[in-house]
N, C-alpha and C positions, 0 to 999 in steps of 0.2 A: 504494500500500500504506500502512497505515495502522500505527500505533504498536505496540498493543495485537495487531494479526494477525504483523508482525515479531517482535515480543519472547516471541511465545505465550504472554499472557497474559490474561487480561479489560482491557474495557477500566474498572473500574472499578477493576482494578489500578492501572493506568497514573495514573488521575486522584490515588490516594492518594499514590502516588511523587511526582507532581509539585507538591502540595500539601505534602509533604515528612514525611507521617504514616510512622511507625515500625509500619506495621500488618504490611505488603506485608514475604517475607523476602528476605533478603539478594541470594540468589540472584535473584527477580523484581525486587529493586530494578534491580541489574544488569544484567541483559538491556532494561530498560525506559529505561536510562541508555544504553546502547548505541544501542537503535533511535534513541530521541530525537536522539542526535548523528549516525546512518547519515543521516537523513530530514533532518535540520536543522530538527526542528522545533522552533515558538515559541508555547507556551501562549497562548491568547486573551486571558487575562490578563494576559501580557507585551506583547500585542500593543495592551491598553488603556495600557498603562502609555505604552508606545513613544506612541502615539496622544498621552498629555497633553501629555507632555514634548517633543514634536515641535518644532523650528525653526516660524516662518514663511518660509511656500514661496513664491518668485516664480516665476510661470509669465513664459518666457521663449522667444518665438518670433523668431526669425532669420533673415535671409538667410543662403543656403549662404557658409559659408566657407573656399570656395576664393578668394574675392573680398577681398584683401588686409584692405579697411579692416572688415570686420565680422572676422574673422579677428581683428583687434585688439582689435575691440569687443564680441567673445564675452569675452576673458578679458577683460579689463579689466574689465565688466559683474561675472564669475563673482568675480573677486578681491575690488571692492569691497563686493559683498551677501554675501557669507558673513563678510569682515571686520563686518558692519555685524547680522551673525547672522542671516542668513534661509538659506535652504537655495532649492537651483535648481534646478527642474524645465525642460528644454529639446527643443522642438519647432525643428529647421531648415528651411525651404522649400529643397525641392528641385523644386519644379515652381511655372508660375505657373497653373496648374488651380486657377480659383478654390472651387471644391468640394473639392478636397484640402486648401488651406489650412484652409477653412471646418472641414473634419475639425480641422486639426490643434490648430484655437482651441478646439474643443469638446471633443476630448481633454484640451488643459491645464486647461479648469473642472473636465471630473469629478475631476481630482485634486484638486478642492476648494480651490486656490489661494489665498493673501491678497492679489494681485498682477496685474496682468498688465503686461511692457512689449512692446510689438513695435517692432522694428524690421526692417522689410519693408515693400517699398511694394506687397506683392501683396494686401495688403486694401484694402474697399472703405469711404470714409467712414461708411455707413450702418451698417455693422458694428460701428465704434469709437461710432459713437455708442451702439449698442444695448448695448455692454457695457459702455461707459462707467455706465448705467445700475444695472447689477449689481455692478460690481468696481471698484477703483483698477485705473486705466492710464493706464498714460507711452508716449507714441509717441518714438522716437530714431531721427535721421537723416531726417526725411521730416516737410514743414509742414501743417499741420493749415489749411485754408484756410475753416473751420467756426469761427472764434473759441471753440469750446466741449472743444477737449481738451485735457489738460496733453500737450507733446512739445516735445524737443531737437530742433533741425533744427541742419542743417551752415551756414554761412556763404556760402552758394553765389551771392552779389555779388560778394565777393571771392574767390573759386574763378573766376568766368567771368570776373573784372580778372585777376586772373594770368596765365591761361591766353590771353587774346586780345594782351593785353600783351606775352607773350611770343612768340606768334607772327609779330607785329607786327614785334618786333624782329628777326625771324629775315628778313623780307622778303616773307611770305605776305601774299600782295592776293585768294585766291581758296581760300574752306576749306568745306569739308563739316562737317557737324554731323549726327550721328547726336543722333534724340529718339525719342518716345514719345507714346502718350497719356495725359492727367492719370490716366484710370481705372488704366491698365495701374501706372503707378510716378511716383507726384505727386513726391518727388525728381526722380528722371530729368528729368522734364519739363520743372521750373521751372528746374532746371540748364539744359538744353540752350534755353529762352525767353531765360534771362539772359545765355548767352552769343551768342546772335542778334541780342540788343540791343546789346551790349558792340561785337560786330564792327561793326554797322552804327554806330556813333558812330564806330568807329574807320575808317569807310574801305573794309571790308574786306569783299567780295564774298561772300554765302554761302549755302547751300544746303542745304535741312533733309532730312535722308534718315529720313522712320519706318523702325525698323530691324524694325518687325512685319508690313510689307512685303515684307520681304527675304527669301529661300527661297534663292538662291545665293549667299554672299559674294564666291566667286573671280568668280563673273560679275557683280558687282555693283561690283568694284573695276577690274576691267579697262573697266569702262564709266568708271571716276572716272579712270584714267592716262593715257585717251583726250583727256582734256578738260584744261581750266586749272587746275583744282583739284589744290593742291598740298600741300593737309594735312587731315586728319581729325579731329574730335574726338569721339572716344569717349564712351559714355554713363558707362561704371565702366571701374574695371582688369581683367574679366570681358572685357567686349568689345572691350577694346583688346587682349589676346591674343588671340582670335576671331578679329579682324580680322587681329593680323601673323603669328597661322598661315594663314589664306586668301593673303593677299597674296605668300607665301613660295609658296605651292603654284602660284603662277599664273608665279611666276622672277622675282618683285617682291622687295623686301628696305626695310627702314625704318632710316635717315629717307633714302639715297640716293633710291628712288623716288617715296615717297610719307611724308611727317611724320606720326605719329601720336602722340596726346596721350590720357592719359589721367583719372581725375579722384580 
């Protein structure tokens, strides 16, 4: 319903009311003030004005966060850019359906963005390069192995030294390593390459499980408590619960059965 069919008026009543001409009486003023506030409507003209004075907007696509460290890295992300005056438009991957994603990237353009960062390793380099083209974009958490985009990546030399280091310590000679392929989550990957490397300087027996492979975890574990392998390591803090709810369902419990690490 429309302004002027609410208020029973013409609509070129309406337009004098909201130009703010003393033509319209009192009574039409009124009814015409009313609908406007019933409807919530906002003149085209406000709607230009809104439009000059707008923020710049960063389109901001995400990993889900249920996943501790983006969790962090959503607000932290939202806190610093609106400190810094841009406004934030947010798209979350909840699937790794590369067509979904693809939607969700092409969703943030039309909103005409000044911006893009993603941090999600569910796109595909050919992607960032092509919009690298069109837009600014910052890639965060995931390396760019193309020398041609600007991105933060994590430290992930010293993420798989701590983590082998501390297993090490613990007296694990025989570990699983959940990976990936580079397409699927070039993070994921070069984590779980670096800490394959790390174990094997250290000693330490290990065994790469793609986890894109995997359709049954309970039955996938009860194959790993069968054998020497004494610890796992997790691709994120996502699949390290994944894992110690499966492991729990099979009458397993962590770290008595089986040590799990996450990243």
């Amino acid at each position: 319903m429309d302004v002027a069919r609410l208020a029973g008026v013409s609509k070129s009543t309406v337009s004098r009311v909201i130009r703010g001409e003393e033509t319209a009486s009192p009574m039409a003023r009124d009814s015409v003030l009313k609908a406007v506030e019933a409807l919530n409507y906002l003149p085209i003209a406000e709607l230009r004005n809104v439009s000059k004075a707008a923020e710049p907007t960063i389109g901001l696509l995400i990993s889900a966060i249920d996943t501790p460290i983006f969790a962090h890295l959503n607000s932290y992300l939202h806190t610093e850019l609106q400190e810094m005056g841009y406004h934030v438009v947010q798209e979350t991957v909840v699937s790794t359906d590369p067509d979904y994603v693809h939607g969700q990237l092409l969703n943030l353009l039309s909103l005409h963005v000044d911006g893009l960062i993603i941090a999600s390793g569910a796109v595909k380099n050919f992607v960032f390069l092509e919009l690298t083209r069109k837009i600014p974009l910052l890639l965060i958490g995931r390396p760019d192995f193309t020398d041609t985009l600007h991105f933060l990546a994590y430290d992930e030399e010293h993420h798989a030294e701590l983590i082998i280091n501390h297993l090490a310590q613990l007296g694990h000679k025989n570990i699983i390593v959940q990976t990936t392929r580079q397409e699927y989550s070039a993070g994921s990957w070069l984590r779980s390459v670096l800490v394959e490397q790390r174990a094997i300087a250290a000693g330490i027996n290990i065994r790469m499980d793609d986890m894109q492979k995997i359709e049954d975890y309970t039955q996938w574990l009860q194959e790993i408590i069968s054998t020497e392998y004494t610890a796992v390591v997790c691709m994120h803090d996502r699949e390290l619960l994944k894992t110690w709810r499966a492991l729990r369902e099979i009458g397993k419990d962590a770290p008595t059965d089986l040590s799990l690490t996450g990243s």
